[in-house]
py3Dmol code that shows the C-alpha trace and the ligand (Angstrom):
import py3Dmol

protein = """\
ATOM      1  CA  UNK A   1     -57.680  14.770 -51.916  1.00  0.00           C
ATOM      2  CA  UNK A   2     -54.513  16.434 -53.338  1.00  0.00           C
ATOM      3  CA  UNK A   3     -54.203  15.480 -56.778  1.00  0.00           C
ATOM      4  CA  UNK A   4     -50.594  16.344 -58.675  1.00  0.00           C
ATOM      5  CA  UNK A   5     -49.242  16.270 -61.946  1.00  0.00           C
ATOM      6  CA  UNK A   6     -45.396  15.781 -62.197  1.00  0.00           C
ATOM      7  CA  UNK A   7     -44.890  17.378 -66.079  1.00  0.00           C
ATOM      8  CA  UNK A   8     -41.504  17.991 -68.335  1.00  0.00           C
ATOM      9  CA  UNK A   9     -39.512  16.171 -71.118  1.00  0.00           C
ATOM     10  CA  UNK A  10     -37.495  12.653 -70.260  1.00  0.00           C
ATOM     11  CA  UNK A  11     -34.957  12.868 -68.611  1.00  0.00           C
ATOM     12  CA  UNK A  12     -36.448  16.013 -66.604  1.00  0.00           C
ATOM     13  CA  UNK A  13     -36.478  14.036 -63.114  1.00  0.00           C
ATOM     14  CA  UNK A  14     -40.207  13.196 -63.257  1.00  0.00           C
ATOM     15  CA  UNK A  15     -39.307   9.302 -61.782  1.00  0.00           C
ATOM     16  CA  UNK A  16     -36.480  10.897 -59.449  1.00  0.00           C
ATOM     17  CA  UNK A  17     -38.880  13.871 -57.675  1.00  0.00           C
ATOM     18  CA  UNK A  18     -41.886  11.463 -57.134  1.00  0.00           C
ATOM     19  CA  UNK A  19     -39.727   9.190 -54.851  1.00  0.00           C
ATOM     20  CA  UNK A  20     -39.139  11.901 -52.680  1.00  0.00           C
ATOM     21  CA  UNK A  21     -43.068  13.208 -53.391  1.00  0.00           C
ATOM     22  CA  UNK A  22     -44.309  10.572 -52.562  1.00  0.00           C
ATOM     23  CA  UNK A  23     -42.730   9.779 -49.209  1.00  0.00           C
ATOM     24  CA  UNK A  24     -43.241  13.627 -47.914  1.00  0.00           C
ATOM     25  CA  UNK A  25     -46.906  14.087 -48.955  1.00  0.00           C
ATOM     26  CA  UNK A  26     -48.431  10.394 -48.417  1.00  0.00           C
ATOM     27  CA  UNK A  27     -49.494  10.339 -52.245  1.00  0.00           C
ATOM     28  CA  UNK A  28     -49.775   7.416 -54.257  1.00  0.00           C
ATOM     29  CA  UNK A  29     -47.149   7.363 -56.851  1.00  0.00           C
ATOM     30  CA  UNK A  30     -48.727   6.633 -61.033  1.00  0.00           C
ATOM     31  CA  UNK A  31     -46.363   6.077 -63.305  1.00  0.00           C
ATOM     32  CA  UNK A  32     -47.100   4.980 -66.592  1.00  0.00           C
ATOM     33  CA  UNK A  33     -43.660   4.825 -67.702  1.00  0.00           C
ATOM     34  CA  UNK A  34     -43.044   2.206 -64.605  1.00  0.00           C
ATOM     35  CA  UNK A  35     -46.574   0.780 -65.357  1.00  0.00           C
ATOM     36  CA  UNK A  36     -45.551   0.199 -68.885  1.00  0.00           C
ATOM     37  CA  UNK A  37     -42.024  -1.815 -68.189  1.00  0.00           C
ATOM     38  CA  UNK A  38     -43.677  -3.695 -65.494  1.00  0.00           C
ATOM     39  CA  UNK A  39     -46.204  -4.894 -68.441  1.00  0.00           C
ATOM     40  CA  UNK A  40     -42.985  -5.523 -70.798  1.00  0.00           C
ATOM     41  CA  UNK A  41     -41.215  -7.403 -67.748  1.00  0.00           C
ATOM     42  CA  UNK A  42     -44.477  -9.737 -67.452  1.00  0.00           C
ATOM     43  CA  UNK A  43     -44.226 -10.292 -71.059  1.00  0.00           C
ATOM     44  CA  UNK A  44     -48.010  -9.489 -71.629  1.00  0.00           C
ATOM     45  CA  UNK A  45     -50.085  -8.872 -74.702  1.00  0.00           C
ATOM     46  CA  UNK A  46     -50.109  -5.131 -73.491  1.00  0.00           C
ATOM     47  CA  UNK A  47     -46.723  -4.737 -73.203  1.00  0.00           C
ATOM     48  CA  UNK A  48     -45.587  -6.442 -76.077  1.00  0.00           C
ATOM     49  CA  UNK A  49     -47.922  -3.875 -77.858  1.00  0.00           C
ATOM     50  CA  UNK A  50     -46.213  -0.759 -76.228  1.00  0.00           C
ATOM     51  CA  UNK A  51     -42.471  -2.314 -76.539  1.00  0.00           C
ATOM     52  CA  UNK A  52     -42.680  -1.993 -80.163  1.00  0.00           C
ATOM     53  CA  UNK A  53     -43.340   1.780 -79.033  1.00  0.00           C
ATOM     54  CA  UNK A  54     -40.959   2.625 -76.196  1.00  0.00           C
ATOM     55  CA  UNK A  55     -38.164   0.928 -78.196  1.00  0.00           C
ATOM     56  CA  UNK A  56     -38.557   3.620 -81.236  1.00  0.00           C
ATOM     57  CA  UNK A  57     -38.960   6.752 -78.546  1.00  0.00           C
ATOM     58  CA  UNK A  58     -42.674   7.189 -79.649  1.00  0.00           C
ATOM     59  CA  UNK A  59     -45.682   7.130 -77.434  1.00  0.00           C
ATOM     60  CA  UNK A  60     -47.924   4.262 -76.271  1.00  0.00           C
ATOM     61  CA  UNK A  61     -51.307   4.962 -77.748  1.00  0.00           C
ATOM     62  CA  UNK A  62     -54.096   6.747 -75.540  1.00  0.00           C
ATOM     63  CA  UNK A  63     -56.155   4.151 -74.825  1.00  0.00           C
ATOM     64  CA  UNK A  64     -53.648   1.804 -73.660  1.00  0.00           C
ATOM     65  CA  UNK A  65     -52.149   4.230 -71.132  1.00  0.00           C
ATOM     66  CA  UNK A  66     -55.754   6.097 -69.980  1.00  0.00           C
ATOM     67  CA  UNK A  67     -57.442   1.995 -69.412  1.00  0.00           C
ATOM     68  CA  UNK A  68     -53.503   1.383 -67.147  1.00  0.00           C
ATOM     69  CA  UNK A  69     -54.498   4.648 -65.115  1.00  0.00           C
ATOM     70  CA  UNK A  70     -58.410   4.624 -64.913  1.00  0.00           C
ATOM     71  CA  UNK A  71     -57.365   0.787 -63.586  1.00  0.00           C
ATOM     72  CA  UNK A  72     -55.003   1.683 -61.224  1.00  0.00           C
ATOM     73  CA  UNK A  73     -57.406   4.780 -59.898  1.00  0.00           C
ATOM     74  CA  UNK A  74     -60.433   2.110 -59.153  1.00  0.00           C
ATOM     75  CA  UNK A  75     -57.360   0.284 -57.421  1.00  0.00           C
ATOM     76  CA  UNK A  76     -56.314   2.194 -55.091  1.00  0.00           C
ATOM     77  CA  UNK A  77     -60.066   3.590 -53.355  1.00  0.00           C
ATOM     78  CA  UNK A  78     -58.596   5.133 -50.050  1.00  0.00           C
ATOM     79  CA  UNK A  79     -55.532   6.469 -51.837  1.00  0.00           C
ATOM     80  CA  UNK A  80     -55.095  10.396 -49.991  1.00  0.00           C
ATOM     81  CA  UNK A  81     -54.363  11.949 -53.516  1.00  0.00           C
ATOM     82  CA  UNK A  82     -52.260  10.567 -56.497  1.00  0.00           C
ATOM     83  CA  UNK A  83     -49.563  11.684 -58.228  1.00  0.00           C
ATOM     84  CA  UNK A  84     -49.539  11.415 -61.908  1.00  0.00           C
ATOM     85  CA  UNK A  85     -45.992  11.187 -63.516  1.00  0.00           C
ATOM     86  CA  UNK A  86     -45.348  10.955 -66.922  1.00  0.00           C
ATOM     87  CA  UNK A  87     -49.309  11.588 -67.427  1.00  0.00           C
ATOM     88  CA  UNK A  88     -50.881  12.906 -68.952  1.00  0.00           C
ATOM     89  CA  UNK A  89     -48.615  12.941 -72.367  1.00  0.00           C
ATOM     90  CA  UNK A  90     -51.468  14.024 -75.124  1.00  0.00           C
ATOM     91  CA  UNK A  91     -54.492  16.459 -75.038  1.00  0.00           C
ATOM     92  CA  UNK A  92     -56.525  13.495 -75.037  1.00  0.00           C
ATOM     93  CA  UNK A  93     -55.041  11.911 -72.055  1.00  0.00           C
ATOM     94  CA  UNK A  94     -55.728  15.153 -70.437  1.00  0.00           C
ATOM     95  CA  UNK A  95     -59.124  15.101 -71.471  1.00  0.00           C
ATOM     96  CA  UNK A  96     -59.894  11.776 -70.248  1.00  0.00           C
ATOM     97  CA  UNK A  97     -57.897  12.169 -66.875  1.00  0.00           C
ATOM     98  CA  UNK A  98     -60.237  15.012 -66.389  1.00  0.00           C
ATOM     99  CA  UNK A  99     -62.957  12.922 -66.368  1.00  0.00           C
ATOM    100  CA  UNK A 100     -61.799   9.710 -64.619  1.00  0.00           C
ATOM    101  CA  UNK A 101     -61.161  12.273 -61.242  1.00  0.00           C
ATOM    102  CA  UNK A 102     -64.598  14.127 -61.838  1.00  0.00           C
ATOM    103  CA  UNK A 103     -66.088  10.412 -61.316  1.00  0.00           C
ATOM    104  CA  UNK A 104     -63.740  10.240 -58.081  1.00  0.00           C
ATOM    105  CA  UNK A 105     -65.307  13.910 -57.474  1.00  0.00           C
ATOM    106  CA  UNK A 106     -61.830  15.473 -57.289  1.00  0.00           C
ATOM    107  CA  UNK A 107     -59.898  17.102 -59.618  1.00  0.00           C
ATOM    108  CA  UNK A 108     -55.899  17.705 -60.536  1.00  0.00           C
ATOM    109  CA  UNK A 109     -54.833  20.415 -58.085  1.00  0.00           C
ATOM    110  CA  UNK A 110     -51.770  21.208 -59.831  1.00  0.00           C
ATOM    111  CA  UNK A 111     -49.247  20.543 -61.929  1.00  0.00           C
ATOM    112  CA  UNK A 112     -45.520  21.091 -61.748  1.00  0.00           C
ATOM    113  CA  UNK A 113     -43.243  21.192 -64.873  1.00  0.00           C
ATOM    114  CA  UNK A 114     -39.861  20.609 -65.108  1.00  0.00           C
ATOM    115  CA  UNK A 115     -37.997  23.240 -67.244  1.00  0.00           C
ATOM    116  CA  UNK A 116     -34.342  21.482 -68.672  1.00  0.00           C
ATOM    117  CA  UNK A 117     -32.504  22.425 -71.564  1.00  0.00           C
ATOM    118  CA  UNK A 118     -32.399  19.611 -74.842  1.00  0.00           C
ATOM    119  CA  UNK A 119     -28.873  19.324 -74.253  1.00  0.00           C
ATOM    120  CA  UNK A 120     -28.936  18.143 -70.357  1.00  0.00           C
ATOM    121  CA  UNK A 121     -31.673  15.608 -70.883  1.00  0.00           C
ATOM    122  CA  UNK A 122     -29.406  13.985 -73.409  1.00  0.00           C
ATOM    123  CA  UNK A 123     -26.630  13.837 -71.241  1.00  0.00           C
ATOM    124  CA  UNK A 124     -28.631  12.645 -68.419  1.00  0.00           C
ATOM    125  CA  UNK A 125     -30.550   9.696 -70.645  1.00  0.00           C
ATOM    126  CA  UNK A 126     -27.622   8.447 -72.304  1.00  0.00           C
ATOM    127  CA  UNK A 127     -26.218   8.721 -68.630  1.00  0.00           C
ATOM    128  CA  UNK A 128     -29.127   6.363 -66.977  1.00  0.00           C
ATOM    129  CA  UNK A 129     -28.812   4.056 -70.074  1.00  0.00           C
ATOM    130  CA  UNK A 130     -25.183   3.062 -69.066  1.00  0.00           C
ATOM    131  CA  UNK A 131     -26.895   0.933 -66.453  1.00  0.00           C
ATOM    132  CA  UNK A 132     -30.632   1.256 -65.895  1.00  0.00           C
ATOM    133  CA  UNK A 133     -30.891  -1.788 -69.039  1.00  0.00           C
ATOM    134  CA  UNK A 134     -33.531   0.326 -70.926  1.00  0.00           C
ATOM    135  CA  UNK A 135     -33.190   0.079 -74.241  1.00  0.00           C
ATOM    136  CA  UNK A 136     -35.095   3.397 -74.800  1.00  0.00           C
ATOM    137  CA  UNK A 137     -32.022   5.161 -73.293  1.00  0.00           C
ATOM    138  CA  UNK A 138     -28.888   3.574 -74.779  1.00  0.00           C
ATOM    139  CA  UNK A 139     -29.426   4.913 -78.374  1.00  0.00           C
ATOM    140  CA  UNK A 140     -28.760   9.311 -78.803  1.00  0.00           C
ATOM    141  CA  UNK A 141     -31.397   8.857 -81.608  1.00  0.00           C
ATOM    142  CA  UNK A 142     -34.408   7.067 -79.457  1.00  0.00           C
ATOM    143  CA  UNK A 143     -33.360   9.418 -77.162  1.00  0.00           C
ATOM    144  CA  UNK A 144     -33.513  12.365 -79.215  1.00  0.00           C
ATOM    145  CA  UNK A 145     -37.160  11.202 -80.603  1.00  0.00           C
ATOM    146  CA  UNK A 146     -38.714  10.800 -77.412  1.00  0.00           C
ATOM    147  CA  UNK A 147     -37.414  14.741 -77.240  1.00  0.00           C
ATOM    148  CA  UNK A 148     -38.948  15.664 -80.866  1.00  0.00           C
ATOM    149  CA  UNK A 149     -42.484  13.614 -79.838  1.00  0.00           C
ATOM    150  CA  UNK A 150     -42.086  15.680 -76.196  1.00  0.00           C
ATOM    151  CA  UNK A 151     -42.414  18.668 -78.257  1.00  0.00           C
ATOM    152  CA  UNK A 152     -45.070  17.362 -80.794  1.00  0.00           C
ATOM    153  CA  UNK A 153     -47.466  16.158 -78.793  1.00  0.00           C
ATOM    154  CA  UNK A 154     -46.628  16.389 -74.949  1.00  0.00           C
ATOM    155  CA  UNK A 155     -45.525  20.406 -74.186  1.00  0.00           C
ATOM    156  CA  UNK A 156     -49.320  21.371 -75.269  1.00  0.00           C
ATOM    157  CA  UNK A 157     -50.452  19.249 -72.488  1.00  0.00           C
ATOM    158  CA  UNK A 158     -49.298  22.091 -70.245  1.00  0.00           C
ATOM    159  CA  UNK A 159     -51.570  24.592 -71.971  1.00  0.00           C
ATOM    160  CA  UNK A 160     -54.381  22.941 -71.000  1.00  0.00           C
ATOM    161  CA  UNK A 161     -53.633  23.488 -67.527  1.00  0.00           C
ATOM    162  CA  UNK A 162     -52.857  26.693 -67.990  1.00  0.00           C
ATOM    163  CA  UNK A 163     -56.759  27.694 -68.695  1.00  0.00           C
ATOM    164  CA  UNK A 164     -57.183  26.943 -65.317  1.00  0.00           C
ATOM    165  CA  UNK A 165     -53.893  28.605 -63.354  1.00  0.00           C
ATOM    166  CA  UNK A 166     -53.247  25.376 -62.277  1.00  0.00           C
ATOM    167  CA  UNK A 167     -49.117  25.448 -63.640  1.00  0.00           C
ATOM    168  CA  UNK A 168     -46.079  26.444 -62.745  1.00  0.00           C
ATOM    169  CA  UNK A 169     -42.743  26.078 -64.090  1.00  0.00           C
ATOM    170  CA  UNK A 170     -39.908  25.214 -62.020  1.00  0.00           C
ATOM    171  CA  UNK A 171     -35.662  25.214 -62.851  1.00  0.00           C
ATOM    172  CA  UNK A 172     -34.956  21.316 -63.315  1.00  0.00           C
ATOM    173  CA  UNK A 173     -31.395  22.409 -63.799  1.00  0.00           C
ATOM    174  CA  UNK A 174     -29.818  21.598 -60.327  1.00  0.00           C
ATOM    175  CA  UNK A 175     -29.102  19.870 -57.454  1.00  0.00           C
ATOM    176  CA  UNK A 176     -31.858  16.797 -56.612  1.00  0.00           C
ATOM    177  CA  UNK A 177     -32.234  18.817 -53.272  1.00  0.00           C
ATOM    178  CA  UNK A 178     -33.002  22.523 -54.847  1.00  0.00           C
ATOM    179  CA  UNK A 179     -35.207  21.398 -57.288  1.00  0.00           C
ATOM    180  CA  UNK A 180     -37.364  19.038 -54.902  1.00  0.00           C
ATOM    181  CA  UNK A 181     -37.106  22.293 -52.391  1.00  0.00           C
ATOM    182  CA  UNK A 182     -38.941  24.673 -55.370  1.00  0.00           C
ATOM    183  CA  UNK A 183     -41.470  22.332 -55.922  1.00  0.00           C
ATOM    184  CA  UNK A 184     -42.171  21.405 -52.113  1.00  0.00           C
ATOM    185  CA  UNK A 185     -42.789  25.376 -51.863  1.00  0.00           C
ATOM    186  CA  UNK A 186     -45.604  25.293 -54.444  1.00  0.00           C
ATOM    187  CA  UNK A 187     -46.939  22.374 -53.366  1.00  0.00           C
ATOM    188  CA  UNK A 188     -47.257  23.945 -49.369  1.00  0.00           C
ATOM    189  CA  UNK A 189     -48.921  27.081 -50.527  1.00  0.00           C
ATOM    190  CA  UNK A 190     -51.582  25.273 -52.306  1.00  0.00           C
ATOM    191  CA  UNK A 191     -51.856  22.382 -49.789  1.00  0.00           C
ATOM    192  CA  UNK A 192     -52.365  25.168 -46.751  1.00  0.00           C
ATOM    193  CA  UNK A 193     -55.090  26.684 -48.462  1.00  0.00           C
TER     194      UNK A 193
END
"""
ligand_1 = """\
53
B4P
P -41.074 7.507 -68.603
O -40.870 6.296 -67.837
O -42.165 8.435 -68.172
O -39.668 8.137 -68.435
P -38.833 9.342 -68.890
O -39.692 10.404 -69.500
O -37.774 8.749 -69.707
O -38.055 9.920 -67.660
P -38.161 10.661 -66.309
O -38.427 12.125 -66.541
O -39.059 10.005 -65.329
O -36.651 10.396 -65.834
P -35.928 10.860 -64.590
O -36.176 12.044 -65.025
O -36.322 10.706 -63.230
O -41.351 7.186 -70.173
C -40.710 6.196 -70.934
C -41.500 5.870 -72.216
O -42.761 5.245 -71.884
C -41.915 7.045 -73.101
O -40.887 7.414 -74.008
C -43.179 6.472 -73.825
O -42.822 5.670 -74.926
C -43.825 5.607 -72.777
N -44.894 6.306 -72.020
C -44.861 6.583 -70.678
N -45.985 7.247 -70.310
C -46.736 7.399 -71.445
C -47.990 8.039 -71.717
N -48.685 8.658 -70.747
N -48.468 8.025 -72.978
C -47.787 7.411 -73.958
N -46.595 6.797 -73.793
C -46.057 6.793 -72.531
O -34.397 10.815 -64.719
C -33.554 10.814 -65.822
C -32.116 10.711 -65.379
O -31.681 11.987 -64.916
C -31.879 9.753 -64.212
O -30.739 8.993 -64.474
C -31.640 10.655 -63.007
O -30.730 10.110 -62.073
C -31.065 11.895 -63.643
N -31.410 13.106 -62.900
C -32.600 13.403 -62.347
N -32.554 14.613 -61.739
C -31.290 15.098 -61.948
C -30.613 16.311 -61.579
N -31.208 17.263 -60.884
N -29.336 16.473 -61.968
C -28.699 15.506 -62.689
N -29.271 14.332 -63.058
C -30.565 14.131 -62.689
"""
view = py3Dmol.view(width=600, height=400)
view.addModel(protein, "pdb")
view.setStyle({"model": 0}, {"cartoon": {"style": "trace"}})
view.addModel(ligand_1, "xyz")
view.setStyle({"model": 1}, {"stick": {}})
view.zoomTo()
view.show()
């Protein structure tokens, strides 16, 4: 199994990379930000509870976003190798995503992290909210929480992985083609190994 983390602040192009991800590597695409609004779409208990989050730019708690995942890993049995974007956003998410794969006996292989300055991701957010209909992206000041919460409780995240060389950083500053071509390259030399 290849197992990959898709890492960086929103707005960084975590949702636009794993399309293309996805369809080069055969991996099957986890997205608790998509598993979230599918929830709020369905209008259940669940995603009533993380609305009230989403809507104020602050994160869903733990163990409503580690029971989506560890559901959607016993879901998906013959699945090649996942790839995890938008999660894990806390150490303890981390912790517990650790432990989900060891009962899989895998592990994450990697994790890519998308480097994009404050100002960009504003640009780009406010950008997406003139017609995506998320109301997490129409308001500078959501927008600019989700940023401050990034750095509070999410960019740690990447230390974690870091104990165990399993990072890198790449430019998400770019065209859609460069940056998918940097992190295809990093993805090859560990795959080939
Ligand atoms: P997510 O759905 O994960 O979304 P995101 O962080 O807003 O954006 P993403 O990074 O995927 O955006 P994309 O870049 O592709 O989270 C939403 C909310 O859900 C969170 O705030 C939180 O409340 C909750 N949540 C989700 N997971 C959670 C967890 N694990 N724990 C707790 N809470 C959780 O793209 C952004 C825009 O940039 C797009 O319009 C795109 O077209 C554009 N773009 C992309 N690449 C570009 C490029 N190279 N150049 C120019 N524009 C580009």
């Amino acid at each position: 199994m290849f197992n990959l983390i898709l890492f960086g602040p929103p707005g960084s192009g975590k949702g636009t990379q794993s399309e293309k991800l996805i369809a080069t590597y055969n991996l099957k695409h986890l997205s608790t930000g998509d598993l979230l609004r599918s929830e709020i779409t369905e209008q259940t208990p669940l995603g009533m509870e993380a609305k009230n989050f989403m809507d104020k730019g602050q994160l869903v708690p733990d163990e409503v976003v580690i029971g989506m995942i560890s559901s959607a890993l016993e879901a998906n049995p013959k699945a090649k190798g996942f790839l995890f974007d938008g999660f894990p956003r806390t150490a303890a998410q981390a912790e517990a995503l650790d432990k989900l794969l060891e009962l899989k006996k895998t592990s994450i292989n990697l994790m890519l992290a998308l480097e994009v300055s404050e100002e960009e991701l504003v640009k780009r957010l406010l950008k997406r909210g003139e017609t995506s209909g998320r109301s997490d992206d129409t308001n500078e000041k959501v927008i600019r929480a989700r940023i401050a919460e990034y750095h509070k409780k999410t960019a740690a995240v990447a230390d974690y992985y870091k104990k165990f060389n399993k990072v890198v950083m790449i430019k998400g500053e770019g065209t859609i083609e460069t940056i998918f071509a940097a992190l295809s390259k990093e993805i090859d030399k560990r795959k080939s190994k």
